[in-house]
C-alpha positions in Angstrom: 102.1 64.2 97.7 103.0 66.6 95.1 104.1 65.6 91.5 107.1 66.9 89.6 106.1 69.7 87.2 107.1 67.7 84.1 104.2 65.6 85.3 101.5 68.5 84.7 100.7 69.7 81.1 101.5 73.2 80.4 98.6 74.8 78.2 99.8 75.5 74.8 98.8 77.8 72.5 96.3 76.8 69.7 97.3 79.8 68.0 101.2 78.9 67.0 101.4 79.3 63.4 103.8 76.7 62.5 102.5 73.9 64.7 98.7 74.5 62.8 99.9 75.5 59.5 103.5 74.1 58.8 103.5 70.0 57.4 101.6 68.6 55.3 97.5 67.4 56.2 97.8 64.1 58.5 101.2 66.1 60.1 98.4 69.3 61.0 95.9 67.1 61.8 98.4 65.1 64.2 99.4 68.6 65.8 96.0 69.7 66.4 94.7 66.3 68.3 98.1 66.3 70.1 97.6 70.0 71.2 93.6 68.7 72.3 95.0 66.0 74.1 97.4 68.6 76.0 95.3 70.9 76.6 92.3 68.5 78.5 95.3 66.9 80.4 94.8 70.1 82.6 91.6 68.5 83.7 93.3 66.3 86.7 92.6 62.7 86.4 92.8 62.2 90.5 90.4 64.3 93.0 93.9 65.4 94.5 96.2 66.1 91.6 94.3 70.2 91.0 94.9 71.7 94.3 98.2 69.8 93.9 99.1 71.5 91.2 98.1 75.2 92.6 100.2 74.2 95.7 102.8 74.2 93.2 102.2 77.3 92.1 102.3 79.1 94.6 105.9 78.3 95.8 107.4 75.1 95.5 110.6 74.2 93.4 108.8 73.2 90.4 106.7 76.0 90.4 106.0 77.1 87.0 106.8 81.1 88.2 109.8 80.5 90.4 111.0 82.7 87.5 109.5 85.7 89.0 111.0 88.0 91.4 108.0 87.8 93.6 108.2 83.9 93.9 110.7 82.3 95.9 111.1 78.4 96.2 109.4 77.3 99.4 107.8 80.5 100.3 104.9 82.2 99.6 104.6 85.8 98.5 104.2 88.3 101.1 101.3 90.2 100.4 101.4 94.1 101.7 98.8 95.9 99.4 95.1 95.4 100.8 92.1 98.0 100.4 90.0 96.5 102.9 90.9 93.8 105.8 88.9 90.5 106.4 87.5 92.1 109.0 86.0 94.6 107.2 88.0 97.8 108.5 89.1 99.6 105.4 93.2 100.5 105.0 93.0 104.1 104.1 94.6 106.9 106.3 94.3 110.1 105.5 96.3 113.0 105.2 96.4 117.1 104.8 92.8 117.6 105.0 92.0 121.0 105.8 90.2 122.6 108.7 90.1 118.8 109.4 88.9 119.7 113.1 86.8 122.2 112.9 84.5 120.3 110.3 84.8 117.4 112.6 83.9 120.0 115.8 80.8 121.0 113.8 79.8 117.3 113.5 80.2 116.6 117.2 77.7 114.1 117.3 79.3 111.5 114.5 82.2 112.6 116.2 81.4 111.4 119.5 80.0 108.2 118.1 83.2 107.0 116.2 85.0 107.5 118.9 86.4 104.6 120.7 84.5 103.4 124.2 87.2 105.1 126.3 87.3 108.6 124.8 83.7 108.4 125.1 83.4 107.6 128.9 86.1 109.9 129.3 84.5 113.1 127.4 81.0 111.7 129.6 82.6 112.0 132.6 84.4 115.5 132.1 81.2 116.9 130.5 79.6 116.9 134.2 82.7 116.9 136.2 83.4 120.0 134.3 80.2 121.6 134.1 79.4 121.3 138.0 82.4 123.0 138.7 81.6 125.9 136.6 78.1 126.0 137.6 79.7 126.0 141.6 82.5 128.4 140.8 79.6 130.9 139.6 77.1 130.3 142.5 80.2 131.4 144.6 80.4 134.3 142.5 77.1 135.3 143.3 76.6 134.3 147.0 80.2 136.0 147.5 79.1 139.1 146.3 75.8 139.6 147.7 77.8 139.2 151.0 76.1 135.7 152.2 80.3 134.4 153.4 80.8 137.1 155.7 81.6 135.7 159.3 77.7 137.5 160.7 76.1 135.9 157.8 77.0 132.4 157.5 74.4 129.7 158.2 75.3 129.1 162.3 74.9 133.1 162.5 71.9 133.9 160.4 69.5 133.4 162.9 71.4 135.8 165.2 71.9 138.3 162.7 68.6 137.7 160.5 70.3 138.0 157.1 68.3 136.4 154.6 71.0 134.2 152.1 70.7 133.6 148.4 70.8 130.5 149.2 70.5 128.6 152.5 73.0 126.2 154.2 75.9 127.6 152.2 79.6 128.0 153.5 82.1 127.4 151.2 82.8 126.7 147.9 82.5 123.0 148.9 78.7 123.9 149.7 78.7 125.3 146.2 79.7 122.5 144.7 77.6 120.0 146.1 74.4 122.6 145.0 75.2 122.8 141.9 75.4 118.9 141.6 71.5 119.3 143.3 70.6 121.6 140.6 71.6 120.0 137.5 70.5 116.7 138.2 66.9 118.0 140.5 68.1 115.9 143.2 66.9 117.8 145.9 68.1 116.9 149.2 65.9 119.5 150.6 68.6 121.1 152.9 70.1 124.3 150.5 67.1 126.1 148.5 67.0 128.9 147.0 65.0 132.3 148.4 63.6 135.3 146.4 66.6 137.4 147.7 68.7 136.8 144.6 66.9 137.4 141.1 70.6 136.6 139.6 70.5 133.2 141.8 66.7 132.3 140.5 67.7 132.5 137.0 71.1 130.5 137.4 69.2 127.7 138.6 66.6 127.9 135.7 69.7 127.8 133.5 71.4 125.1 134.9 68.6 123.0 135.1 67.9 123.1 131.6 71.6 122.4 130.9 71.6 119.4 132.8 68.5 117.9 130.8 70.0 118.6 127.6 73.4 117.3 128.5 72.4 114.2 129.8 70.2 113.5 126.8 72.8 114.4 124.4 75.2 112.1 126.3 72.9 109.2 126.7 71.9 109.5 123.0 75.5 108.7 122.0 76.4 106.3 124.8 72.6 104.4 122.9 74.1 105.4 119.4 77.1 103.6 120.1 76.1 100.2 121.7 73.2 100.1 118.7 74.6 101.4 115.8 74.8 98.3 112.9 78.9 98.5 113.1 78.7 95.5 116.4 75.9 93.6 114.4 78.5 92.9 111.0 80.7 91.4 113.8 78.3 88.2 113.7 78.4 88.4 109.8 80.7 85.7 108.6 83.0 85.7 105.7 85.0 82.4 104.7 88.5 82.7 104.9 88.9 81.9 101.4 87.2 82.0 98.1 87.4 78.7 95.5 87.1 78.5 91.8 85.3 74.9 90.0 82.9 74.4 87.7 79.4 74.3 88.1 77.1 73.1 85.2 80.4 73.3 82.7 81.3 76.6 83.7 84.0 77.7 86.0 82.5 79.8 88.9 84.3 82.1 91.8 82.6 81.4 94.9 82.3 82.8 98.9 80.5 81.8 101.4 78.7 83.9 103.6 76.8 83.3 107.1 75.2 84.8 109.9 75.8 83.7 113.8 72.3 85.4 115.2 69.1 84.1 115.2 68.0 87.4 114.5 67.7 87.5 110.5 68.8 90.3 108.4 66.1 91.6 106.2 66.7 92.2 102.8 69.6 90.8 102.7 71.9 91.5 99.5 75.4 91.0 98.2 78.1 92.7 96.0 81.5 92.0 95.0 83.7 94.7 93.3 87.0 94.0 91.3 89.9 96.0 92.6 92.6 96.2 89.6 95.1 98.2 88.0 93.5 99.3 84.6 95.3 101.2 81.3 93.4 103.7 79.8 93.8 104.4 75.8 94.9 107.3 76.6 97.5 105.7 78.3 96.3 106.8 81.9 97.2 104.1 84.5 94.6 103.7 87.2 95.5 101.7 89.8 92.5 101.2 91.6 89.8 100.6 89.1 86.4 98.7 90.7 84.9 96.4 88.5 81.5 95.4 89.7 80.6 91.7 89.6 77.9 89.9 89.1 77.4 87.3 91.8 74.6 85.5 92.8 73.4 82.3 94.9 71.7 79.3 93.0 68.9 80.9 90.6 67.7 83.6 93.7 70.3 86.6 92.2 72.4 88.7 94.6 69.1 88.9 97.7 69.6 86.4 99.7 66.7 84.7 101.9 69.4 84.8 104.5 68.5 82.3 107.4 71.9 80.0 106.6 75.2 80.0 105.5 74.8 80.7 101.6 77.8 80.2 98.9 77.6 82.9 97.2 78.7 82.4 92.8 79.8 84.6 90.1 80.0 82.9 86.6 83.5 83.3 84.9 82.1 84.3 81.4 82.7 86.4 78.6 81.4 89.2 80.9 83.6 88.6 83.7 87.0 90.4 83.9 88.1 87.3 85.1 87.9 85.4 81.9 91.2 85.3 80.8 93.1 84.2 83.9 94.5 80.4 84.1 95.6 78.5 87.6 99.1 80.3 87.0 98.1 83.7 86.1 95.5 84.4 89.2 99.1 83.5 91.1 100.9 86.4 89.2 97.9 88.7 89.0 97.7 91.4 91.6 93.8 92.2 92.3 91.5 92.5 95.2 87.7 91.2 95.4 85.4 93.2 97.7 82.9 91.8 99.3 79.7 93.8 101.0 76.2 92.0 102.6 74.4 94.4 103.7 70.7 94.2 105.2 68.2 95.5 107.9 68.6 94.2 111.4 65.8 92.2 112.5 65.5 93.4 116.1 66.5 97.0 115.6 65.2 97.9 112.3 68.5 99.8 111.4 71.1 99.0 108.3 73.7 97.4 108.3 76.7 96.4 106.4 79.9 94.4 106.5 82.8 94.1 104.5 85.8 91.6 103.7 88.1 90.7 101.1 89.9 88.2 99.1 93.3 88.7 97.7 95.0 87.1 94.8 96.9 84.3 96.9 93.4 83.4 99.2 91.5 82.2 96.4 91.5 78.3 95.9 91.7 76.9 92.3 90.1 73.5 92.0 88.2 73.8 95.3 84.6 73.4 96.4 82.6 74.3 99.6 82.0 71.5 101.8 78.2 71.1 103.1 76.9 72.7 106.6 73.5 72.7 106.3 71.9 69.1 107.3 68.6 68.2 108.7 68.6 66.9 111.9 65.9 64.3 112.3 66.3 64.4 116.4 65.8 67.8 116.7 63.5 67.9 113.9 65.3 71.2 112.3 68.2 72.0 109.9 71.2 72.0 112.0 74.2 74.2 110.8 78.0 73.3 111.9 80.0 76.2 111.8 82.8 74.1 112.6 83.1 73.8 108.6 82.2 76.9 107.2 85.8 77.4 106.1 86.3 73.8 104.8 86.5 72.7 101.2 87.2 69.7 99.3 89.6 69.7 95.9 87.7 68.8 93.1 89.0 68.3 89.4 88.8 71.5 87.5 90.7 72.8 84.3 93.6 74.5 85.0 92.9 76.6 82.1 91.2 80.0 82.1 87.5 80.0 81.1 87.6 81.7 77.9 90.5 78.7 76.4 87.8 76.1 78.2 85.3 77.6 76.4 87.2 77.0 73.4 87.8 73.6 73.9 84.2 72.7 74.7 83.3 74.3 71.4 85.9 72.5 69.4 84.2 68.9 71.2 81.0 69.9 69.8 82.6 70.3 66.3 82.1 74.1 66.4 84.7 75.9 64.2 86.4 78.5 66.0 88.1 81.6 63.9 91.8 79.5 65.1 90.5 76.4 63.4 88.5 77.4 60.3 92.0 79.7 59.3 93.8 76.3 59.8 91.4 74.3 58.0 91.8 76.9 54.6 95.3 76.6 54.7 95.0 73.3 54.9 93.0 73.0 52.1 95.1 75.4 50.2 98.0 73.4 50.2 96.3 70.4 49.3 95.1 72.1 46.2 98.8 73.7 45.4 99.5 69.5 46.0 97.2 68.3 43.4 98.6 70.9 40.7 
């Protein structure tokens, strides 16, 4: 059930001149533990009262940004910018590239191999339909002009006539065809061969034979390339559907799980994530897609990963992060991207391999933790994984605050004077000087 907004502290500023400086001593010192108290009231008191509050956010009539022209009560925010899908495909197309084909023509092989299955099967089949009809057209060429279709000379009259063919059991083009198909493949039904009559005929079939080998290894190379190259093994590479932010030990932490559906591990597994954001320069240049690498990691094993379950993969929101100044409401408003890359070598085939997804602003989860997977089952005698709830999460109670005003506030608990608070303190004890004079 959600609660009205008035319910849910706003963060204040600790910063606001006139509520630290203005009154006298016990009025300040009144201010400052009321602004405390306000600002730890964004801790929720109920396991269900944070991702209440972010459901608010994100579009309900209390929302804190219905303000916004991008928020709209009762809807959520349609989201049409997105570098890379949660599949892993990336959303670029490209445009006025020059002498695009013929530096693709010169790279035929690639160019074969990202193809789709159908153009692929289709360019297999008209490489040899193709070629043994041009083999066949010129083997007609050749037995046409040394004369071997003339009506004395054709196979039923040779024996009559003694003419000594090119090539025997030839009488049509038909015939022509269905030797060249002989030739480049050496099947070799043993009916048309070819005699010493023709040099121009020997060497033809010396060519064609050598096409045939090279063709069909060129074409079963890609036809392997294809069905083993490491894009098909990142479609067993799992991404959650969403990433969470909580605190672990004190510290508010992005997390997102990863997992693996094969038996088959992937050595060497490692991870990276990459901040995708609009950035200002000094110089006032606007970049719009600035990558911000993050550093992410899983328990105290950094970003390799001894990959044989689903892992939740962290990265600490510190002073480090570029995350550090964004509260519940901001990563709402924000506009950013978070890439995510595993990549490994494939167990069984020994070849790389990488995949790819991403979160956007709206599919990250404040006040949410992964729910377990991994339990041992004592039946089976083995850890037992239920994918079932890879994607699930629990809401936990986390500051809606960002992590560098928690960090402030954990600093003020252990009586650490921050630059806000001793300037507060010196005026206060400059007016109760001015006071006693």
């Amino acid at each position: 059930m959600q609660v009205p907004l008035s319910d849910v502290q706003v963060l204040q500023d600790p910063t606001d001149a006139e509520t630290l400086v203005g009154g006298d001593k016990e009025e300040t010192f009144a201010h400052m533990k009321e602004w405390k108290r306000q600002y730890m009231r964004g801790i929720s008191h109920t396991p269900s009262q944070a991702g209440v509050y972010y459901e608010a956010l994100k579009g309900s009539s209390h929302s804190l940004a219905k303000g916004s022209r991008n928020f709209r009560p009762g809807s959520m925010r349609r989201v049409r910018r997105r570098a890379v899908f949660k599949n892993g495909d990336c959303n670029v197309v490209q445009k006025h590239l020059q002498r695009r084909r013929v530096r693709f023509l010169q790279d035929m092989y690639t160019t074969m191999v990202d193809w789709q299955w159908r153009w692929t099967l289709l360019a297999f089949a008209l490489s040899f339909i193709l070629s043994w009809l041009f083999f066949a057209l010129i083997w007609w060429l050749i037995i046409y002009t040394h004369g071997d279709l003339e009506e004395p000379h054709l196979p039923e009259n040779q024996e009559e006539s003694g003419w000594a063919p090119c090539v025997s059991a030839i009488d049509g083009f038909t015939s022509c065809f269905l030797f060249s198909i002989e030739t480049q493949h050496t099947i070799g039904y043993g009916v048309r061969t070819t005699s010493p009559e023709c040099p121009e005929a020997i060497f033809m079939m010396c060519f064609q034979s050598i096409y045939g080998v090279m063709s069909s290894a060129f074409m079963a190379g890609i036809v392997f390339a294809k069905m083993t190259r490491a894009k098909q093994r990142a479609q067993t590479l799992l991404f959650s559907k969403h990433a969470v932010i909580c605190q672990r030990d004190g510290t508010l932490s992005l997390m997102f799980r990863v997992g693996d559906m094969r038996k088959s591990h992937i050595i060497g597994a490692g991870v990276r994530a990459q901040l995708i954001r609009t950035k200002s320069t000094k110089e006032g240049e606007v970049m719009t897609q600035y990558f911000t690498e993050l550093e992410i990691g899983t328990d105290d094993s950094g970003s390799d990963l001894f990959f044989i379950w689903p892992m939740v993969i962290e990265h600490k929101i510190d002073e480090n992060s570029p995350l550090y100044n964004l509260n519940a409401t901001d990563m709402l408003q924000d506009k950013f991207e978070i890439v995510v890359i595993l990549e490994g070598t494939v167990e069984s085939t020994g070849q790389s391999t990488q995949a790819r997804s991403s979160y956007i602003n709206t599919e990250i989860l404040w006040g949410h933790r992964f729910d377990p997977v991994v339990l041992y089952n004592k039946d089976l005698q083995a850890y037992e994984i239920d994918y079932a709830r890879f994607n699930e999460t629990t809401q936990v109670d986390t500051p809606l605050c960002s992590a560098r005003e928690l960090n402030e506030i954990y600093k003020i608990q252990e009586g650490f004077r921050t630059p806000e608070t001793t300037f507060t303190m010196r005026q206060l004890s400059h007016n109760h000087s001015d006071q006693a004079s």
